[in-house]
PAKOL-172367 format. One record per residue: x, y, z of N, C-alpha, C in turn. Coordinates in pm, whole numbers, padded with zeros to 5 digits, always signed. Layout:
<pts>
XYZXYZXYZ/...
</pts>
This chain:
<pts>
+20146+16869+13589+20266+16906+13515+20255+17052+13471/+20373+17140+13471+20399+17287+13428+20383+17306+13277/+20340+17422+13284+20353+17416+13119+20521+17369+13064/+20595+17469+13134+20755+17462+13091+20739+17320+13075/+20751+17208+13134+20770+17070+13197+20681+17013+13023/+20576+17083+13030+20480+16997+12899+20556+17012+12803/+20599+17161+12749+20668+17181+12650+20776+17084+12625/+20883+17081+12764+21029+16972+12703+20957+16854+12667/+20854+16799+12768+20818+16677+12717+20760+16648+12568/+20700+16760+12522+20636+16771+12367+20713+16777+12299/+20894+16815+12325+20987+16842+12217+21082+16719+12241/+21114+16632+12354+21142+16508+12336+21077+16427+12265/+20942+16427+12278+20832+16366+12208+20852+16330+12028/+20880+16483+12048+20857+16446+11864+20997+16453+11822/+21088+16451+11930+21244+16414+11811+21264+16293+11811/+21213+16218+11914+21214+16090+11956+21110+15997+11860/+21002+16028+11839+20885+15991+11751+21009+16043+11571/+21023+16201+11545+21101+16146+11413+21236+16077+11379/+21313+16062+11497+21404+15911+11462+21362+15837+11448/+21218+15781+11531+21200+15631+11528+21122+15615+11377/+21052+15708+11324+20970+15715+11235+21094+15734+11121/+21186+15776+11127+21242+15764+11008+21362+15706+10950/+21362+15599+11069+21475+15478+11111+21569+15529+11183/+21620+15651+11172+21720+15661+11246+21719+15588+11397/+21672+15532+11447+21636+15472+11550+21595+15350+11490/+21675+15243+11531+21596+15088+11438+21530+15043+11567/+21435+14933+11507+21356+14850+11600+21467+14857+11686/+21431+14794+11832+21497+14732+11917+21591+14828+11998/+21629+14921+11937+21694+15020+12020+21672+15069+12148/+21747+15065+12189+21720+15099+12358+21726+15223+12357/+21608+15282+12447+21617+15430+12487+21673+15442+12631/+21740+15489+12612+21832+15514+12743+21823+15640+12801/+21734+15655+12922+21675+15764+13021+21755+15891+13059/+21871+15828+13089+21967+15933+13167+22060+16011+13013/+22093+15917+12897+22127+15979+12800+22061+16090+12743/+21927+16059+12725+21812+16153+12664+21771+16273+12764/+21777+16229+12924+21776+16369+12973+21916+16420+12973/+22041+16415+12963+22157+16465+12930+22162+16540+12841/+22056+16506+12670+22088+16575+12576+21995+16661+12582/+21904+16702+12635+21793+16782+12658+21790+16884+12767/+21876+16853+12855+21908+16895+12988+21804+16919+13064/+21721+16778+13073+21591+16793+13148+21639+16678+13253/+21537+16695+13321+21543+16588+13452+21501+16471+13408/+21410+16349+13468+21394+16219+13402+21285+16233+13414/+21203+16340+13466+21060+16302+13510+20995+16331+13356/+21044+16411+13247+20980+16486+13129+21016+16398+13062/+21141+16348+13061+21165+16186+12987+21057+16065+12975/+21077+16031+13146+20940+15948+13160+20807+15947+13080/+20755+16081+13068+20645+16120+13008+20687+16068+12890/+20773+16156+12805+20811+16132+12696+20747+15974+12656/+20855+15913+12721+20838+15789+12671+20757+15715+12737/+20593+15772+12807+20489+15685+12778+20416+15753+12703/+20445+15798+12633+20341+15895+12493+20404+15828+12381/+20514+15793+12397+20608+15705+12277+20513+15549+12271/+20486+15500+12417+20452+15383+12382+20242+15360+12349/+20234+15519+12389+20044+15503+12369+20057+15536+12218/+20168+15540+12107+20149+15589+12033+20217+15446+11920/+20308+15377+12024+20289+15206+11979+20451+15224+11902/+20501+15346+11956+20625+15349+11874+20781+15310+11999/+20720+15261+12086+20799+15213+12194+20752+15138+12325/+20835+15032+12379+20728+14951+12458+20893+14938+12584/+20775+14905+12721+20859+14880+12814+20871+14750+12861/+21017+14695+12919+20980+14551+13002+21043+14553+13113/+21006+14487+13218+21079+14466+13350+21220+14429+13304/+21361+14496+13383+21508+14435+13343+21499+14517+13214/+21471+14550+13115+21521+14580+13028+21515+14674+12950/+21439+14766+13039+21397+14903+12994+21319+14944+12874/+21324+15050+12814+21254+15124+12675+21311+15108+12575/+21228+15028+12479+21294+14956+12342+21235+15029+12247/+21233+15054+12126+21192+15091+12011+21121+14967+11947/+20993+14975+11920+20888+14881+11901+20996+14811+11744/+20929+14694+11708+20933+14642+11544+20856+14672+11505/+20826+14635+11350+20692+14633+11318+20706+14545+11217/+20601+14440+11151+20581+14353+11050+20481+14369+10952/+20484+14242+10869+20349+14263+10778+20235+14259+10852/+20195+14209+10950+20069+14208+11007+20019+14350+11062/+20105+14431+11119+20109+14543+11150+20015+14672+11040/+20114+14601+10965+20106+14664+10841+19929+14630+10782/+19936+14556+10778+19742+14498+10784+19707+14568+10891/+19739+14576+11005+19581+14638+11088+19626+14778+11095/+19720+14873+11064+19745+14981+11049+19637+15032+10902/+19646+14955+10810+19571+14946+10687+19403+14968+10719/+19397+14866+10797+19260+14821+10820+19225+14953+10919/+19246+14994+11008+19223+15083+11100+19196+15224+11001/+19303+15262+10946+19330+15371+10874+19169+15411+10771/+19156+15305+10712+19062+15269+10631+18937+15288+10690/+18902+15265+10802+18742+15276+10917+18749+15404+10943/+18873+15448+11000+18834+15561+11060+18861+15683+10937/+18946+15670+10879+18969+15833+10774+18822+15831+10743/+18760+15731+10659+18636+15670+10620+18514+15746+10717/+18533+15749+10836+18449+15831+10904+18482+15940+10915/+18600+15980+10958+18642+16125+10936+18579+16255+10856/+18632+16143+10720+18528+16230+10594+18387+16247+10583/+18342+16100+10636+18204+16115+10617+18151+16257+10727/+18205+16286+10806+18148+16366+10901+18254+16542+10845/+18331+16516+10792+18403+16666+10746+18370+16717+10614/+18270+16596+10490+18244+16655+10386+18148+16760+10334/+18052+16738+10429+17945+16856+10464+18029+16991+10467/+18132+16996+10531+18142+17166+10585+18334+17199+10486/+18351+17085+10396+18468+17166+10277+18441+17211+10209/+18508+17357+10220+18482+17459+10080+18533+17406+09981/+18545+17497+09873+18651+17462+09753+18737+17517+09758/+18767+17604+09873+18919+17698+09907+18948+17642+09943/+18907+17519+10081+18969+17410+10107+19023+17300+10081/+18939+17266+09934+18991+17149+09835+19099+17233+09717/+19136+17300+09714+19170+17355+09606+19330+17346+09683/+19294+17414+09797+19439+17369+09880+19505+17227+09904/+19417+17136+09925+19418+16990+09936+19441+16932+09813/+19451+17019+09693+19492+16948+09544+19624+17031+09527/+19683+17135+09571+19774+17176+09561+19878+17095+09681/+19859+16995+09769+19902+16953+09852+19960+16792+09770/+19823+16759+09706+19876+16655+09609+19976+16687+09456/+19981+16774+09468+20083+16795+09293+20212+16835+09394/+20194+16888+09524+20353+16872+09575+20388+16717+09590/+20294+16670+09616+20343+16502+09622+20368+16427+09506/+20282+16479+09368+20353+16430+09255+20488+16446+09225/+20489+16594+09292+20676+16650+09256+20759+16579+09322/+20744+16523+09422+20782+16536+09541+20935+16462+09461/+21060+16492+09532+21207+16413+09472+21260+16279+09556/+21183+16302+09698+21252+16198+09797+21114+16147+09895/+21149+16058+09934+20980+15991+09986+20950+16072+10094/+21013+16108+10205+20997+16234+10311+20938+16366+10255/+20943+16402+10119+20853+16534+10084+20722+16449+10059/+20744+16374+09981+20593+16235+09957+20497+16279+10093/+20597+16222+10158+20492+16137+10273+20448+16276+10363/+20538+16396+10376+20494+16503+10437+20353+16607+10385/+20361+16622+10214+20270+16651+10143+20152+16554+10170/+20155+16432+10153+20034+16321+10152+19967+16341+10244/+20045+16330+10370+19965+16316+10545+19905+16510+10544/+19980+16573+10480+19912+16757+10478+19786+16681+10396/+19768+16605+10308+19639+16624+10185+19546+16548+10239/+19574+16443+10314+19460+16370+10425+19417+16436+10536/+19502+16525+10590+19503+16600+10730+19325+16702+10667/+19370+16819+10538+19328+16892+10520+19149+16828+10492/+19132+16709+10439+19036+16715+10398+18936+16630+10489/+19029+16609+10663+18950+16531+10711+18945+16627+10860/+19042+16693+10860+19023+16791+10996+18887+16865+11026/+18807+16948+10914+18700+17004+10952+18545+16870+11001/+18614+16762+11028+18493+16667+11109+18458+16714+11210/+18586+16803+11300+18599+16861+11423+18581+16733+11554/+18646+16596+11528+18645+16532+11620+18803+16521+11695/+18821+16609+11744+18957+16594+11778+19028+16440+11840/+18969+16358+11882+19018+16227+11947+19046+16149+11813/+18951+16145+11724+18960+16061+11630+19068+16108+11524/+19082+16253+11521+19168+16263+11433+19341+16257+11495/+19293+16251+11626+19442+16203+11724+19493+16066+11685/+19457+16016+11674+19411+15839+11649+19455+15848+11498/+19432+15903+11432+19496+15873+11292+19587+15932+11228/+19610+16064+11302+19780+16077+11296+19853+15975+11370/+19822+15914+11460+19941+15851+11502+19930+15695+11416/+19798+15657+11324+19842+15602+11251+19913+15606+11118/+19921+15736+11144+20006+15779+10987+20137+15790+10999/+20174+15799+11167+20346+15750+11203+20399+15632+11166/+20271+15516+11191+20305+15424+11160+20313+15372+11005/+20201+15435+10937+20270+15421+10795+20400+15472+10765/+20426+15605+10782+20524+15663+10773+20694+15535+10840/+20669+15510+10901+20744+15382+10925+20804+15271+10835/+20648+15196+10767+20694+15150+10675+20740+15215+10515/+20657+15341+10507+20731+15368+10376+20875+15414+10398/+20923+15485+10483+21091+15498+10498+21101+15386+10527/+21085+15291+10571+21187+15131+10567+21188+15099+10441/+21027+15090+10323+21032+15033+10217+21162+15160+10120/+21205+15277+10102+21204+15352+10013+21314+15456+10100/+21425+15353+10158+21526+15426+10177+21601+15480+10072/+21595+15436+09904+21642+15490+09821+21520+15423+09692/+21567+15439+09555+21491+15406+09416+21395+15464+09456/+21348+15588+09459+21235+15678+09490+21181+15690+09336/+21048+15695+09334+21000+15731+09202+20866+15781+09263/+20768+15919+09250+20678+15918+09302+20601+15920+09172/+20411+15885+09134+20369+15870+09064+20232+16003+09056/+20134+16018+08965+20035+16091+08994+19945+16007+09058/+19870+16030+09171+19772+16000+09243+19654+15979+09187/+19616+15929+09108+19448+15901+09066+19335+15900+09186/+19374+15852+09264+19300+15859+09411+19265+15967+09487/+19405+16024+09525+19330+16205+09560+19268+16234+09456/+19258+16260+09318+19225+16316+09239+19053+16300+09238/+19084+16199+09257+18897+16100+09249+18876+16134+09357/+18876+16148+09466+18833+16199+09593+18802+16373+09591/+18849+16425+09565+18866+16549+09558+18737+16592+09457/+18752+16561+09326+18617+16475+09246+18496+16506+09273/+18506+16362+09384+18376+16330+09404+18311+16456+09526/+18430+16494+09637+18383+16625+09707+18363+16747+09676/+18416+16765+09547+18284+16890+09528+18211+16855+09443/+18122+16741+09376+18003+16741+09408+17904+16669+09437/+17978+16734+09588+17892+16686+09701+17910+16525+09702/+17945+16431+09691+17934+16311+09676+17981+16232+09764/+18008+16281+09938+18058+16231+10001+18105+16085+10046/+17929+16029+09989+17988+15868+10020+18069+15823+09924/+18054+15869+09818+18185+15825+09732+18302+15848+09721/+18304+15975+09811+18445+15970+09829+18499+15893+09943/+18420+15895+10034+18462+15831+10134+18523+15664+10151/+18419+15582+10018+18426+15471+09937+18588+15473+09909/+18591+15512+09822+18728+15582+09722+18862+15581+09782/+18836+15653+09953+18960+15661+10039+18949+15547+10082/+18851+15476+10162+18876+15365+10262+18987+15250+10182/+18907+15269+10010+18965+15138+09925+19149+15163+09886/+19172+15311+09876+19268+15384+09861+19404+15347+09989/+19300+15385+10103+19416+15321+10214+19434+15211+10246/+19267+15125+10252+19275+15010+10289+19387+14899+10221/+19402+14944+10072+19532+14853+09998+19621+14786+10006/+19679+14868+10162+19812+14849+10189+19816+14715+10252/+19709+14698+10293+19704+14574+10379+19682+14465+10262/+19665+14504+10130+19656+14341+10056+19726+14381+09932/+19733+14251+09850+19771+14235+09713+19697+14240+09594/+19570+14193+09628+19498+14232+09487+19462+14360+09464/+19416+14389+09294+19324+14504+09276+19414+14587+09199/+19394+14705+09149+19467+14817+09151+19549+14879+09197/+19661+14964+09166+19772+15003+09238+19758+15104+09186/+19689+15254+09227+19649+15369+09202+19778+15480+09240/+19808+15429+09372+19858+15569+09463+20039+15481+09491/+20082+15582+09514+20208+15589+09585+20211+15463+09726/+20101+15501+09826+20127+15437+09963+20149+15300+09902/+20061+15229+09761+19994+15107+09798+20116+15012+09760/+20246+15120+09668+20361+15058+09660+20487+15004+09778/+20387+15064+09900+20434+15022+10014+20464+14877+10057/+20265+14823+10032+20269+14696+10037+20354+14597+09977/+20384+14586+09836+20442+14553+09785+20571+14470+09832/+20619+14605+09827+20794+14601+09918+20838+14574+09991/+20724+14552+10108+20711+14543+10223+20647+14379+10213/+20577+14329+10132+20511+14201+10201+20544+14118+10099/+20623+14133+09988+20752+14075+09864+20846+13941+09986/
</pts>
């Protein structure tokens, strides 16, 4: 494939990934090939692509007869998105806490007080995924941190389904305690801290620290 050719496909990619991620696209929706290269004015072959990067990314699936649907998603989902999220950020950190400055955390706490501010769950959830991004990117494993952005689409999923409106965002005790425990030096505890932080979403007991874990809630009510 051409670069030109990569590019359309990278910009179908992600308009297609933020409808579906932010409902504008409901479950079940049909993606329709010849429409989407019409509005793009690409051929079908960058489409195609498109939408098998849509479905390695679990946000669209194909069937014989019936073409490219826009995935569902349920409470169970919602558990192993939890559960996943939880193993791997969990390693992430453990392998990126060694090499964060405090220019780097200092940025990563200014990432969380935009999320305290935040007025509508889309600044939330854009600030949040910047304050996880920042403090887990210097692991330098690029596959793994591929792997958990695209599970953060899928959170991102359920919190715009849960919090299409009554937005209230709260202070984070969790970044806060994480952040904490990384400068000093305390990696396994922070790492502790996040797994229990994300892992939440997937259950009902315990504490309700953070913003995401009001996800569950709403979602499994």
């Amino acid at each position: 494939m051409s670069k030109a050719d990569d590019t359309v496909v990278r910009k179908i990619e992600a308009t297609l990934t933020e409808r579906i991620v932010s409902g504008r696209l409901q479950p079940g929706s049909r993606l329709r090939q010849d429409h989407i290269a019409e509005e793009f004015g690409a051929s079908h072959v960058p489409v195609r692509e498109a939408f098998r990067r849509l479905e390695a990314k679990g946000l669209a699936s194909s069937e014989p007869h019936k073409g490219v649907r826009v995935t569902s998603f349920d409470v169970a989902e919602l558990r192993e998105v939890a559960e996943m999220r939880a193993s791997l950020e969990a390693l992430a950190l453990k392998h990126a806490g060694p090499k964060l400055t405090l220019a780097l955390l200092a940025k990563a706490e200014e990432a969380t007080v935009h999320a305290e501010q935040a007025r509508n769950v889309r600044d939330w959830e854009k600030a949040n995924r910047a304050f996880h991004r920042m403090i887990l990117e210097p692991c330098g494993m690029p596959r793994l941190l591929a792997t958990i952005d695209d599970l953060h689409l899928a959170s991102a999923r359920f919190l715009f389904a849960a919090w299409r409106s009554d937005w209230e965002a709260r202070t984070d005790h969790d970044h806060r305690a994480i952040l904490t425990a990384l400068r000093r030096g305390q990696t396994d505890v922070a790492c502790d801290i996040l797994a229990r932080h994300v892992g939440w979403m997937g259950r009902r007991t315990g504490p309700r620290p953070s913003v995401e874990i009001q996800v569950a809630e709403k979602l499994l009510d």
